[in-house]
C-alpha positions as CSV (number, residue, x, y, z in Angstrom):
1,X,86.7,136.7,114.8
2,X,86.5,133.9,117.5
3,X,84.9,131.9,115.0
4,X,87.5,131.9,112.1
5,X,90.5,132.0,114.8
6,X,88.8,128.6,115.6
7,X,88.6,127.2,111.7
8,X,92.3,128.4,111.5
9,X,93.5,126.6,114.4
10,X,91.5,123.1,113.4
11,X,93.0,123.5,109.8
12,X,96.4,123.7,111.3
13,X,95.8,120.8,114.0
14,X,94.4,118.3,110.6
15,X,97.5,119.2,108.6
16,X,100.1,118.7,111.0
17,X,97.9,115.3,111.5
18,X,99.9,112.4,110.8
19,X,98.7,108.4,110.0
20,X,101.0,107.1,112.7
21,X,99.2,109.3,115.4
22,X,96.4,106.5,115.0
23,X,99.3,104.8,115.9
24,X,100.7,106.7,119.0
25,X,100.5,103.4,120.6
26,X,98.5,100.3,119.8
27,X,98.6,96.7,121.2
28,X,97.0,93.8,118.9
29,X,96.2,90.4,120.1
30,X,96.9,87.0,117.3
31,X,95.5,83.7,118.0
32,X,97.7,81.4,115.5
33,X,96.4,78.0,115.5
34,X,97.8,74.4,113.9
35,X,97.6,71.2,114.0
36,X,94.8,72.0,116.9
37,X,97.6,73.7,119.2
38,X,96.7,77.7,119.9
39,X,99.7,79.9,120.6
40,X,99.4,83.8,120.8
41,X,101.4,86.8,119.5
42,X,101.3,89.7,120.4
43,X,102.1,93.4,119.0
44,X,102.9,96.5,120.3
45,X,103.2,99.4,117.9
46,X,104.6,102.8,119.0
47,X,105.2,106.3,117.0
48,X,109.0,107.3,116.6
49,X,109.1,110.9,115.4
50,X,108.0,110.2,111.8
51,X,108.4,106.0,111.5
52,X,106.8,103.2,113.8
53,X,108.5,100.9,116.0
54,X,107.0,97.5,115.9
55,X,107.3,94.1,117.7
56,X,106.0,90.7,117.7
57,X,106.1,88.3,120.4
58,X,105.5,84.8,120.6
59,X,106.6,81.4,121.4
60,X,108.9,81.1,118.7
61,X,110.8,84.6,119.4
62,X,110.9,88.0,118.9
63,X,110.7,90.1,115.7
64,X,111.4,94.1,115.2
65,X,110.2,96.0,112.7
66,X,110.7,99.5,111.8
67,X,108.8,101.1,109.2
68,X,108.4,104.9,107.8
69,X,105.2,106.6,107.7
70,X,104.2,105.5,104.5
71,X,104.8,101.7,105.7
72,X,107.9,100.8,103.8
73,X,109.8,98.3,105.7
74,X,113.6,99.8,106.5
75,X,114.7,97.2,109.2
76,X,114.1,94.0,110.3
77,X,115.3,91.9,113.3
78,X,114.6,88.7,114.3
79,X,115.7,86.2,117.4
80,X,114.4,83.2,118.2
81,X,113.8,81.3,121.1
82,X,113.3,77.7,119.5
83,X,117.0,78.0,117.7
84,X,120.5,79.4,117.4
85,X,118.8,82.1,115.0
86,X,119.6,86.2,115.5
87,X,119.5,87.9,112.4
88,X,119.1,91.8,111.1
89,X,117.9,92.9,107.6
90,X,118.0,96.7,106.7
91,X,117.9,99.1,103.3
92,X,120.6,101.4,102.8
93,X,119.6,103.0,99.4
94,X,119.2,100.4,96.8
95,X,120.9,97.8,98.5
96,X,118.8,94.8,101.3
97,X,121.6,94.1,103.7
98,X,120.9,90.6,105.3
99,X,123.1,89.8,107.9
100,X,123.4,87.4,111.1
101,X,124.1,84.3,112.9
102,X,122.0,81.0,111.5
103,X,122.6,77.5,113.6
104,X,125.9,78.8,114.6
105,X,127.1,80.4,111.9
106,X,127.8,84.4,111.2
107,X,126.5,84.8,107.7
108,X,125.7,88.1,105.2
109,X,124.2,88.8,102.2
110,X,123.6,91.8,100.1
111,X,120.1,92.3,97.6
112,X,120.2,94.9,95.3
113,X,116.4,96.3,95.1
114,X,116.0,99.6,93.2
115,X,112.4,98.7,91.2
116,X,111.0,96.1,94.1
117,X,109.4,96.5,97.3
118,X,110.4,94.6,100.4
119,X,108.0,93.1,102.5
120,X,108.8,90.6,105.6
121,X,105.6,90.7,107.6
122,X,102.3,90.6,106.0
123,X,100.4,92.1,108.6
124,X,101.9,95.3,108.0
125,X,104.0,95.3,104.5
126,X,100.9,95.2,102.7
127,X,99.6,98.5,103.4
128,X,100.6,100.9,100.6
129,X,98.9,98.1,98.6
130,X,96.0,97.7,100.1
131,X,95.4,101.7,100.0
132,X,96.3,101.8,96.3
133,X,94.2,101.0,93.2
134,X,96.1,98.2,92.1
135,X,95.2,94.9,92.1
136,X,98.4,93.2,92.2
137,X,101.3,93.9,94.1
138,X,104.9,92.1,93.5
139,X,107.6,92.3,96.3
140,X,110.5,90.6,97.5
141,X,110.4,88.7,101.1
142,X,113.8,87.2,102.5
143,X,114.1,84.1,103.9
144,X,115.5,83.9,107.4
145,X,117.8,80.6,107.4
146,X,119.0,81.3,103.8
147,X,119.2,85.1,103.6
148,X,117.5,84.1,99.8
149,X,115.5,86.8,98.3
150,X,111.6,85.5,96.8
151,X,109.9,87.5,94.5
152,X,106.6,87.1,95.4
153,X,103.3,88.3,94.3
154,X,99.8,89.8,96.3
155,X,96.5,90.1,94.4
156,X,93.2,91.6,95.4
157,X,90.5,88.8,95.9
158,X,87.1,90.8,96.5
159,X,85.3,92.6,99.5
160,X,84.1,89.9,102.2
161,X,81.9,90.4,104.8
162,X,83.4,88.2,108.5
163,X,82.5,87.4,111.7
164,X,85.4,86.9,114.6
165,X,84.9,86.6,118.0
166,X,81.5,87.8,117.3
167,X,83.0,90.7,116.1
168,X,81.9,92.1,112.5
169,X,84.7,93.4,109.9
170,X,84.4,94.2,105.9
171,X,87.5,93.1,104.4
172,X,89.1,93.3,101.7
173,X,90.2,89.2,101.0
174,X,94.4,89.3,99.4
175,X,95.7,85.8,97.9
176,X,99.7,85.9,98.3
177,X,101.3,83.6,96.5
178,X,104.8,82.5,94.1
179,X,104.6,83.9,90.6
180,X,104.6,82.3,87.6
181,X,104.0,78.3,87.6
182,X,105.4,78.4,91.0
183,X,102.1,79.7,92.4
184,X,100.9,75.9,92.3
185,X,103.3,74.9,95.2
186,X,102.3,78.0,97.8
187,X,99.6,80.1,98.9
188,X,97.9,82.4,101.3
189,X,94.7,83.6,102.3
190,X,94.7,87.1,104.1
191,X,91.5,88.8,105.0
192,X,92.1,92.9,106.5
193,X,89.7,95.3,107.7
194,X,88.8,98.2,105.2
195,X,88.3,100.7,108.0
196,X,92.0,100.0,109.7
197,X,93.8,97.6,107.5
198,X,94.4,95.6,110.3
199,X,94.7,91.8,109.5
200,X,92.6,89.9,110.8
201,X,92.6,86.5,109.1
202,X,95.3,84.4,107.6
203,X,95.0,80.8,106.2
204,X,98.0,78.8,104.9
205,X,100.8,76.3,105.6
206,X,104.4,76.0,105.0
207,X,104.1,73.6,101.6
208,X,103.3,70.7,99.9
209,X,102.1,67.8,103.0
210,X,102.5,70.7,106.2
211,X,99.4,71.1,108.1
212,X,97.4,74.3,107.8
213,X,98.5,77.8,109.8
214,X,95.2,79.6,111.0
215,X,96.0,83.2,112.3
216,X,93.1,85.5,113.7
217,X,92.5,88.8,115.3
218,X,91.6,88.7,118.8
């Protein structure tokens, strides 16, 4: 009797066992490196009932995200501390409302999205791709001065094995780039852990001539 009181209770504590309780409350450390300067950012994740509560911070500002529990991006703030730059994205339905001050300005915009999937941050966006079988993954990322919608496109690169801070991850290696001919003007290099789907490398620049970004895990 003790015994299958026991099995009962452990089914019930695994099925009321959500993926954001990993996430209860987790702190991540970036190193972000270019033209040989090192700057930090740092994360600190924290479980809201049934979405997560993000934020970045770094030299640069300050960025909120808040996500639902199958990591689909509802909100989006931003400030920065380098220019007159405050600006808030959310979904309400169908509809990406961008809206904000830029250099001074108040500004809006309104993205209708019923068949694409929004994605500002790639440290976090691409997670219900990265658990799927697919092997590309197209999505929409907003610009922050512009309020201009990308479509953009994610595809599966192999399983690589890395070393960071003499720490060993298997990773599953994502190329983000521009679709189309476009995709010979911009790319990145993202490398996430298959046992958390952290990231925990990124490689790429801002275009054409800019120097190279180098982003890893600390």
């Amino acid at each position: 009797m003790k015994l299958r009181f026991l099995l009962v209770f452990l089914i019930v504590i695994l099925c009321s066992y959500s993926v954001l309780d990993v996430f209860a409350k987790k702190n991540i450390i970036y190193s972000d490196k270019i033209s040989g300067k090192v700057t930090k950012t740092k994360i600190f994740i924290k479980k809201n009932v049934k979405d997560l509560d993000i934020s970045k911070s770094s030299s640069d500002g300050i960025s909120k995200y808040l996500y639902s529990e199958k990591f689909k991006l509802k909100k989006f703030n931003y400030t920065s501390s380098q220019k007159p730059l405050d600006i808030s994205f959310h979904i309400d339905d169908i509809k990406l409302i961008c809206e904000g001050t830029v250099n001074g300005i108040k500004k809006s915009s309104v993205h209708y999205i019923p068949n694409l999937n929004w994605v500002q941050d790639f440290t976090f966006g691409l997670r219900p791709f990265l658990k799927s079988s697919k092997n590309d993954y197209k999505f929409l990322l907003i610009k922050l001065d512009t309020f201009a919608a990308i479509d953009m496109i994610a595809i599966k690169q192999g399983i690589e094995p890395l070393e960071i801070n003499n720490t060993k991850y298997n990773t599953q290696k994502v190329k983000i780039t521009l679709p189309g001919f476009k995709s010979h003007f911009w790319k990145a290099e993202v490398w996430y852990d298959l046992n958390t789907l952290d990231m925990v490398k990124y490689i790429s620049n801002e275009g054409p001539g800019t120097p190279q970004n180098i982003i890893t895990i600390e």
